[in-house]
Structure formats: structure tokens, C-alpha cells
DRENGUDO-206523 format. One line per field, with one value per atom (N, C-alpha, C): x negated, y negated, z; residue in one letter; chain; atom name. Coordinates in nm, 4 decimals, m for minus. Each point is the difference from the previous one (the first is absolute). Example, Ala and Ser with C-alpha at 12.3 -4.5 7.8 and 13.67 -1.06 7.14 Angstrom:
BEGIN
xx: (m1.3190, 0.0890, m0.0900, 0.0350, m0.0820, 0.0770)
yy: (0.5690, m0.1190, m0.1200, m0.1050, m0.1190, m0.1090)
zz: (0.7800, 0.0000, 0.0000, m0.0720, 0.0060, 0.0730)
residu: (a, a, a, s, s, s)
chaine: (A, A, A, A, A, A)
atome: (N, CA, C, N, CA, C)
END
This chain:
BEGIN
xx: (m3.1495, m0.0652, 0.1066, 0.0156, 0.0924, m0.0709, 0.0826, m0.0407, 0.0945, m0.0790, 0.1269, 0.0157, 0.0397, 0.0108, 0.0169, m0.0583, m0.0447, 0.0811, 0.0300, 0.0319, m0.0994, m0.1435, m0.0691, 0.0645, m0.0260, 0.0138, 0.1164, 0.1304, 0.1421, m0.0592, m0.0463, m0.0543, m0.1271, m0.0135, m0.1328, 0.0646, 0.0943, 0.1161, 0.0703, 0.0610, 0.0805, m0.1089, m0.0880, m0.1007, m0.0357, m0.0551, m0.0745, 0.2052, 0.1230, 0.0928, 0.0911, m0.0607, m0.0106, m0.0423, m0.1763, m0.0692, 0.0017, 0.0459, 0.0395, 0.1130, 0.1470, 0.0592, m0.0413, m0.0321, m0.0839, m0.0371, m0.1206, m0.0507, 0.0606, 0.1116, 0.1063, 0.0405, 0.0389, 0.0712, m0.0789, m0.1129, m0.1292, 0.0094, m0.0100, m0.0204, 0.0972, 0.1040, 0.1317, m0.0087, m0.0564, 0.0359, m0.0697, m0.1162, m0.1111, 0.0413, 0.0813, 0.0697, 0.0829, 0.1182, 0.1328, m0.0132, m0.1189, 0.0218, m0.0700, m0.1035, m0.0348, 0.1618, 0.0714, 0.1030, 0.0952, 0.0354, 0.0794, m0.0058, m0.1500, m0.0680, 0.0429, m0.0492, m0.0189, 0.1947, 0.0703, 0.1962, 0.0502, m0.1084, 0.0618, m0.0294, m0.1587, 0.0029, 0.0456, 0.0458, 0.0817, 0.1048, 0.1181, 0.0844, 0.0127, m0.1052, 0.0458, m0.1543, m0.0196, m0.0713, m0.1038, m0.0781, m0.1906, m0.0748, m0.0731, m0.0407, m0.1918, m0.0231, m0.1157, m0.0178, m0.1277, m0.0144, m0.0251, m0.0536, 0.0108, 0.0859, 0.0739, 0.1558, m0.0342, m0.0685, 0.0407, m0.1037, m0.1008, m0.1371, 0.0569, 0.1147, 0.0300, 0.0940, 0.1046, 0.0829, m0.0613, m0.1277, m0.0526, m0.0693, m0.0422, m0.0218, 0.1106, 0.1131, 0.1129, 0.0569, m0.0131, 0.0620, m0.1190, m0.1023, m0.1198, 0.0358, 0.0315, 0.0074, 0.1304, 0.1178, 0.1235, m0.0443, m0.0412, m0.0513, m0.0652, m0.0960, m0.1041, 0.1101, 0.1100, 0.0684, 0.0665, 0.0177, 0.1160, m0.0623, m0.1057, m0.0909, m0.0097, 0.0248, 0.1065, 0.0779, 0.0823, 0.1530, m0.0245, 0.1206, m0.0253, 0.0357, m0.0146, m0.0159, 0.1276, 0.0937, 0.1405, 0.0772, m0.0834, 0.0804, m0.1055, m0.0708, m0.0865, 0.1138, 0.0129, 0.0599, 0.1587, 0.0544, 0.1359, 0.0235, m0.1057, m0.0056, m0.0147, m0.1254, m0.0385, 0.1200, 0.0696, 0.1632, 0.0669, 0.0648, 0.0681, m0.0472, m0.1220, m0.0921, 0.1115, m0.0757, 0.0339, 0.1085, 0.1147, 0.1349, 0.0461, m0.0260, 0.0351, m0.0870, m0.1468, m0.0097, 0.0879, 0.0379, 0.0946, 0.0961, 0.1441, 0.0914, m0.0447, m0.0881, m0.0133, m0.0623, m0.0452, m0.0915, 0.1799, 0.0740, 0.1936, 0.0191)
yy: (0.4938, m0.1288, m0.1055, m0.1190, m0.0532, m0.1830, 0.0093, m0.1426, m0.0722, m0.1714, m0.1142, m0.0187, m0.0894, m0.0701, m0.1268, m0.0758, m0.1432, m0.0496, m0.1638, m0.1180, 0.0546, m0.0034, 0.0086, 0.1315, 0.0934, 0.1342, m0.0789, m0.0126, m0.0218, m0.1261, m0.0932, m0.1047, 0.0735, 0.0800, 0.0627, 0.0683, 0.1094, 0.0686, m0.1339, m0.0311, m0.1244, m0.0709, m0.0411, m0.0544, 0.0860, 0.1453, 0.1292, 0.0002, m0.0074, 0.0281, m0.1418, m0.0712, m0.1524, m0.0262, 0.0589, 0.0089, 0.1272, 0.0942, 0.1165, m0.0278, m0.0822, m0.0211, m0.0951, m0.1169, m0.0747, 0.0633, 0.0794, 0.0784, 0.1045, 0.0424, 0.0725, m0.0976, m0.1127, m0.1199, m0.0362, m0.0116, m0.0812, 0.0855, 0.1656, 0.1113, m0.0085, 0.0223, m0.0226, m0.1195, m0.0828, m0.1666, m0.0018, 0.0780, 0.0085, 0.0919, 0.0974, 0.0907, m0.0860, m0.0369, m0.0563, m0.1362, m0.0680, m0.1254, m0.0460, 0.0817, m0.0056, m0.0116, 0.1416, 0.0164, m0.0673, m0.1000, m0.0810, m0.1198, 0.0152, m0.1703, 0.0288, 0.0987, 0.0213, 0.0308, 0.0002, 0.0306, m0.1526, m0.0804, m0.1312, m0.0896, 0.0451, m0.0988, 0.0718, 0.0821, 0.0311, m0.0874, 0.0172, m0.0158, m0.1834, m0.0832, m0.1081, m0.0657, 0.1021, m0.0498, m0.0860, 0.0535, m0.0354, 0.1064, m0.0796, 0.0925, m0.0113, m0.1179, m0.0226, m0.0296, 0.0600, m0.0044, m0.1802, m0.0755, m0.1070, m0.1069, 0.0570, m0.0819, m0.0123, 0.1179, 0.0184, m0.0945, m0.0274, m0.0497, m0.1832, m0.0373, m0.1341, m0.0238, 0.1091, m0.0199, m0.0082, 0.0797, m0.0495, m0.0995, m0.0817, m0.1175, m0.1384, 0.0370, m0.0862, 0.0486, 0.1210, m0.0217, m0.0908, 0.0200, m0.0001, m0.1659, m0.0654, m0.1730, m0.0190, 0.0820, m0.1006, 0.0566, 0.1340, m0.0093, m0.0874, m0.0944, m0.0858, m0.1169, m0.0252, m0.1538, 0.0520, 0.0817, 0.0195, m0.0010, m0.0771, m0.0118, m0.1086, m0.0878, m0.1419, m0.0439, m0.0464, m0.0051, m0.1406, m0.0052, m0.1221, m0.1219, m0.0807, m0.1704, m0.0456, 0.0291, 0.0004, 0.0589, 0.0961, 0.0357, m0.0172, m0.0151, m0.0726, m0.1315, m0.0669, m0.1660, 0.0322, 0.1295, m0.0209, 0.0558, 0.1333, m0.0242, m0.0947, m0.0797, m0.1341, m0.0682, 0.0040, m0.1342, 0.0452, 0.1417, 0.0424, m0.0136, 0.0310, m0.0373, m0.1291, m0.1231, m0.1383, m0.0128, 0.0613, m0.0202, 0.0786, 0.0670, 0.1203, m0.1452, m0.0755, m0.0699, m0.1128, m0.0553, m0.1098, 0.0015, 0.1266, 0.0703, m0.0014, 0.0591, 0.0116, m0.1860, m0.0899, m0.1366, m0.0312, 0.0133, m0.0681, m0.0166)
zz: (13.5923, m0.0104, m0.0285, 0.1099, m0.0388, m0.0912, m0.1417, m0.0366, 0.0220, 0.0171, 0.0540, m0.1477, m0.0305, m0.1603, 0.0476, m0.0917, 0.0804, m0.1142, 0.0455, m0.1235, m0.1528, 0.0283, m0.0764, m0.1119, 0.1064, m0.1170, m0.0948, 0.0722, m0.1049, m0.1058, 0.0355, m0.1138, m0.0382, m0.0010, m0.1176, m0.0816, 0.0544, m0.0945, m0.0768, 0.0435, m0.0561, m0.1381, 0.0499, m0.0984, m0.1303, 0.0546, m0.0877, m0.1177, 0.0812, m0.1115, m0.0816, 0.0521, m0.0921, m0.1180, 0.0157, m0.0589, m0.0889, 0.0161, m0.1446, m0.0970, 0.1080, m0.0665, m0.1032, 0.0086, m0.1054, m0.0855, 0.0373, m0.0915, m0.1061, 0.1012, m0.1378, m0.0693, 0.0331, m0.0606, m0.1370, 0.0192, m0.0787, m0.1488, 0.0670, m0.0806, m0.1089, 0.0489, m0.0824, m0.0822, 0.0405, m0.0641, m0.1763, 0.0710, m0.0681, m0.1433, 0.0609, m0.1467, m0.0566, 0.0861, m0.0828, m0.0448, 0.0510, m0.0542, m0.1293, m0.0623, m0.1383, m0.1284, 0.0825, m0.1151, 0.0306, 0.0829, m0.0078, m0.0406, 0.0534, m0.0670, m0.1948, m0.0161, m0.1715, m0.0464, 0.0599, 0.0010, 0.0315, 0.0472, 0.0339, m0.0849, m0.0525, m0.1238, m0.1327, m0.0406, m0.1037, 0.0244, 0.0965, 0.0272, m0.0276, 0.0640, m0.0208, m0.1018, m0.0835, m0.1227, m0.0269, 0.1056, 0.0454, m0.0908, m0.0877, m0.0968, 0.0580, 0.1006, 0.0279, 0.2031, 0.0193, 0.1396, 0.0212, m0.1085, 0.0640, 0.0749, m0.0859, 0.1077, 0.1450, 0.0420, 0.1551, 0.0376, m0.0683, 0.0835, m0.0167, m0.1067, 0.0016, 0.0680, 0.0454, 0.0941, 0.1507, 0.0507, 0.0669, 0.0548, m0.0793, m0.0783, 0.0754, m0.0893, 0.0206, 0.1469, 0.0621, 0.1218, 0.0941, 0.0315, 0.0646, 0.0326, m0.1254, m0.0210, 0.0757, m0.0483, 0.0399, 0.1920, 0.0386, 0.1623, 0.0040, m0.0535, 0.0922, m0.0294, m0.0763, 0.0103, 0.0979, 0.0868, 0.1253, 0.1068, 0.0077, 0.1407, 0.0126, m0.0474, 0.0560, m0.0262, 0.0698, m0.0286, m0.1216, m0.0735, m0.0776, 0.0725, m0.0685, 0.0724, 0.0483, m0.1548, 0.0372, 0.1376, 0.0167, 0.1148, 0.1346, m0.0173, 0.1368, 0.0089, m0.0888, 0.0060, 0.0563, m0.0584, 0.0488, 0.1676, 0.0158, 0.1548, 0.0747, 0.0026, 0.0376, 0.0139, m0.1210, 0.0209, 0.0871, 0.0232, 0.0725, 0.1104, 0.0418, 0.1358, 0.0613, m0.1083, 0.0390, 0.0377, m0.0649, 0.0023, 0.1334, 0.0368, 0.1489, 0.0711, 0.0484, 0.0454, 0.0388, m0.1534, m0.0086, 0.1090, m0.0453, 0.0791, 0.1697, 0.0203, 0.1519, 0.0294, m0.0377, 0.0687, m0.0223, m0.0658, 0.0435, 0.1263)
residu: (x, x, x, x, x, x, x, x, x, x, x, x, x, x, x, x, x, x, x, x, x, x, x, x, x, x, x, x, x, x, x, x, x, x, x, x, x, x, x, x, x, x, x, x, x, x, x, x, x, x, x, x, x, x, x, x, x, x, x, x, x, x, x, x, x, x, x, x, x, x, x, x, x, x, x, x, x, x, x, x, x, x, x, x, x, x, x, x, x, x, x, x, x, x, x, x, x, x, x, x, x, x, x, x, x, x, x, x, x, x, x, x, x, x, x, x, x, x, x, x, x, x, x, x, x, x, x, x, x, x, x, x, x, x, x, x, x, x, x, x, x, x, x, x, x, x, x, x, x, x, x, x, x, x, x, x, x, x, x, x, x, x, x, x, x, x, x, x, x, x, x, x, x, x, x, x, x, x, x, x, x, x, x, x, x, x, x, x, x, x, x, x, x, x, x, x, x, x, x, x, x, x, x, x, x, x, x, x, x, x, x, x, x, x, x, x, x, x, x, x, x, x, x, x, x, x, x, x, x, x, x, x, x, x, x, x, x, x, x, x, x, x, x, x, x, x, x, x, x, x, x, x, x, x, x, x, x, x, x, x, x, x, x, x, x, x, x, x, x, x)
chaine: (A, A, A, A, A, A, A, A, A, A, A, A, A, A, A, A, A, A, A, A, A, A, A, A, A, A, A, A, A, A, A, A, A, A, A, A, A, A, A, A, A, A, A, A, A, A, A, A, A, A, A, A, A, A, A, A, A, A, A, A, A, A, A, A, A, A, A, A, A, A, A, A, A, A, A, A, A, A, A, A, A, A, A, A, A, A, A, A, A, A, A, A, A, A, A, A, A, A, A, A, A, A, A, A, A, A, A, A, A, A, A, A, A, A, A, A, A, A, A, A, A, A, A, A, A, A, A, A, A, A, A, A, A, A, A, A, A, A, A, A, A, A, A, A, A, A, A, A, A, A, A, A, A, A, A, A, A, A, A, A, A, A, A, A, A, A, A, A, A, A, A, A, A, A, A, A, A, A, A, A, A, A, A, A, A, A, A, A, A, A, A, A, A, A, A, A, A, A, A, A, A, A, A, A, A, A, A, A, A, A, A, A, A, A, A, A, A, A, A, A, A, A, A, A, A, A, A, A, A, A, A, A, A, A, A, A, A, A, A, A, A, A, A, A, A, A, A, A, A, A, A, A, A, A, A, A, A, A, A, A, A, A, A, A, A, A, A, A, A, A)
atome: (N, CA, C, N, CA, C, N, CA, C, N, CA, C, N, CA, C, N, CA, C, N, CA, C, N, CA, C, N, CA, C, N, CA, C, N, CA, C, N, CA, C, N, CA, C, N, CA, C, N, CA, C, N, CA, C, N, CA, C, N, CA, C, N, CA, C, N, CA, C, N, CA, C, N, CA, C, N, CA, C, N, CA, C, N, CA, C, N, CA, C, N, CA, C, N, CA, C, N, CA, C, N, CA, C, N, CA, C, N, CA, C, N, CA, C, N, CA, C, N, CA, C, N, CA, C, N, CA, C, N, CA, C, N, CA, C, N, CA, C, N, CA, C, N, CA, C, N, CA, C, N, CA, C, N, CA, C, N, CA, C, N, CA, C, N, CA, C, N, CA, C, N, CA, C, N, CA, C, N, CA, C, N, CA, C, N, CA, C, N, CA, C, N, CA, C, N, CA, C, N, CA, C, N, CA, C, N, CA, C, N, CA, C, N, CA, C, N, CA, C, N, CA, C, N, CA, C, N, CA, C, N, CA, C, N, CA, C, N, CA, C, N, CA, C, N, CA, C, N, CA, C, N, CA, C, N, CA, C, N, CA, C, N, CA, C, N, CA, C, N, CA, C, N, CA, C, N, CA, C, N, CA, C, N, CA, C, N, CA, C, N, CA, C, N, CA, C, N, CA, C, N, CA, C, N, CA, C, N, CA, C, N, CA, C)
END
């Protein structure tokens, strides 16, 4: 009996060992990362889980001020704009 092997079969294999590797990945993560989490805060002297929920907190804010550029630099592109205009109307 002869089989072809199509695109499909190799991207289903491909997919089915994507998807285990992950899954070993996850597995593992799932052991080692309790005891490192608990070796990391010894180490730099977190005696409480809340830290993490205010550092999330403080990152969450300084990401939403980086979704527009500041004024200052809207204004100094803009000049440079003008000035490359200037240069070329010579």
C-alpha cells in the first residue's frame, strides 16, 4: 500500500510536536518556578507577595505613558520637519 504524505500530514506532525514541546516546557516551568520564585525572594529580601501585585501596578502605568510619544518630542520632530523643508525651498 503505497502512502503519499501531503503538506498537511508534515504540518500536522510539525503542529502535534510544537505543541508537546510546550507542553514539556509548561510542565517543567510549573516545578522549577515555585522554587525559584521562593530562592529569588530570599535572595533579594521580599518578605511579602505584595510587592509583586504593586510592581504590577507601577509597570502597567509607566506602559500606558509610552503610547504617546511626549509633546517634547512630537515638537522637536515637527522642527526638524520644518528645517529639512527650509533647506530644500533654498
Amino acid at each position: 500500500m503505497n502512502h503519499v504524505i501531503t503538506v498537511q500530514d508534515v504540518l500536522t506532525v510539525i503542529s502535534a510536536c510544537f505543541l508537546f514541546n510546550n507542553w514539556k516546557q509548561a510542565a517543567t516551568n510549573l516545578k522549577l518556578l515555585p522554587v525559584q520564585l521562593r530562592e529569588a525572594k530570599r535572595v533579594l529580601k521580599i518578605s511579602s507577595d505584595e510587592v509583586f501585585e504593586v510592581w504590577r501596578h507601577e509597570e502597567k502605568a509607566y506602559l500606558r505613558g509610552l503610547e504617546k510619544e511626549p509633546p517634547s518630542d512630537v515638537l522637536k520632530v515637527q522642527y526638524l520637519e520644518t528645517l529639512k523643508k527650509l533647506r530644500a525651498a533654498e
